[in-house]
C-alpha positions in Angstrom: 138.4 134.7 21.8 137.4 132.0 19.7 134.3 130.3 20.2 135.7 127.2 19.1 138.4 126.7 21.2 138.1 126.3 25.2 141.1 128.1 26.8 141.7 124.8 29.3 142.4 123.1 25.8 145.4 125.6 25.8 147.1 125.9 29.1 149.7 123.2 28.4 151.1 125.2 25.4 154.3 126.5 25.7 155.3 127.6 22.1 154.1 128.2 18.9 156.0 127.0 15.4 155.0 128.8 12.4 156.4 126.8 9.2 154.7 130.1 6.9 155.2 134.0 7.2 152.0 134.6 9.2 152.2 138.3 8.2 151.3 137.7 4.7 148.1 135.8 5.9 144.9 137.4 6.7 143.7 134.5 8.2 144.2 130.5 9.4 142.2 127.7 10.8 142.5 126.2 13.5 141.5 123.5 15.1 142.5 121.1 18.4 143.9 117.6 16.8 144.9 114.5 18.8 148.4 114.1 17.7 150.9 111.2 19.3 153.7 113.5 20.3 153.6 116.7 22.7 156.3 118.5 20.3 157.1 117.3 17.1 155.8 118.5 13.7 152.8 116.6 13.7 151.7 114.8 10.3 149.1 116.7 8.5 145.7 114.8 7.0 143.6 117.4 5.6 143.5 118.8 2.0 145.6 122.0 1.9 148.7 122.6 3.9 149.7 123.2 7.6 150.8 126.7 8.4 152.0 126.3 12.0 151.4 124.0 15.7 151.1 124.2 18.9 154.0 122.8 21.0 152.9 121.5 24.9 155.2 121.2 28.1 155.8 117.7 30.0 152.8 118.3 32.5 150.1 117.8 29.5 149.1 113.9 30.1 148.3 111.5 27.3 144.4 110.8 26.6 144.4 107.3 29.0 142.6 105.4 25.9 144.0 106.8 22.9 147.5 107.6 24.3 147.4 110.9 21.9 147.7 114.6 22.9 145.3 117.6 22.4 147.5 120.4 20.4 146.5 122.9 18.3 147.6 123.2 14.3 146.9 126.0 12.1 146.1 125.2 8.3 144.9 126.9 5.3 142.6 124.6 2.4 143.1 125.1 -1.6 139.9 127.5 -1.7 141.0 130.1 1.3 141.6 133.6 0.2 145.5 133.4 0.6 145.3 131.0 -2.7 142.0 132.5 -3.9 141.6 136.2 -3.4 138.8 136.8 -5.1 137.1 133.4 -4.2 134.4 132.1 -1.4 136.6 133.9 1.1 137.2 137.1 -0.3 135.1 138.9 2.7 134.4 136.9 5.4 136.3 134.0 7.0 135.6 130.0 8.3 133.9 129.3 11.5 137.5 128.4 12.8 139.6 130.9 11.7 141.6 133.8 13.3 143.7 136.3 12.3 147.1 134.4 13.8 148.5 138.0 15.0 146.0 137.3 17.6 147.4 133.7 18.7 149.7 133.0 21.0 150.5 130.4 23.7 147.9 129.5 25.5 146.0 132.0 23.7 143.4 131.3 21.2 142.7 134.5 19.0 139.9 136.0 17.4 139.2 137.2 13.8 139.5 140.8 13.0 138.9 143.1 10.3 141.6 141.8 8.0 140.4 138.7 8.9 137.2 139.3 7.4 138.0 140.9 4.6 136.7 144.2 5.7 138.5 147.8 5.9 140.8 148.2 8.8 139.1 150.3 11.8 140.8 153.3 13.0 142.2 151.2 16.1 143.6 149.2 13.2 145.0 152.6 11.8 146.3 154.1 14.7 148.2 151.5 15.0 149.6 151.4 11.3 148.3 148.4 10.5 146.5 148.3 6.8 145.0 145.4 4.6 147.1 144.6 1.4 146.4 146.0 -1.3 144.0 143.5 -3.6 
């Protein structure tokens, strides 16, 4: 689990919208915004781009001051290893990132091996899955 994400953040989230191929990504960041709507694409403020978002049900209720909602977007910056292989990221990942294989709904992932840049395990193997080939 992610130790930057408290799962009572998630347990209004009832889809997930990726607007990238998440299997070409070893890892993405995320992070818990306050957006104004509970489904739309939500506008994106940070350098980089927006990979994917949390949609939330009806139930989820409006911050009483702020009138936003707490949702969940995924995004990559200029200097992650998707756009820089061989760059600050090449082994290791963010503080908030997780291999997005591992999100789901109301789930908040965890980083892995390929998220880390590190050889796949043999758990990872058995399974069939491999890192790319640098």
């Amino acid at each position: 689990m992610s130790a930057l994400i408290d799962p009572e953040d998630l347990v209004h989230e009832t889809e997930l919208v990726w607007l990238e191929d998440i299997e070409s990504l070893d890892y993405v960041r995320q992070s818990l915004d306050r957006l104004p709507s509970r489904k739309r694409k939500p506008p994106y403020h940070r350098d980089g781009r927006m990979v994917g978002y949390a949609v939330i049900g009806p139930d989820a209720k409006a911050s009483a001051a702020s009138g936003t909602f707490r949702r969940r977007v995924f995004w990559l910056l200029p200097h992650d290893r998707d756009q820089q292989p061989d760059g600050l990221y090449a082994t290791g990942a963010p503080s908030e990132a997780v291999d997005p294989r591992t999100v789901a709904p109301k789930v908040a992932g965890y980083k892995t091996e390929r998220s880390e840049g590190g050889p796949a395990s043999e758990a990872m193997l058995e399974l069939g899955r491999t890192l790319p080939k640098a």
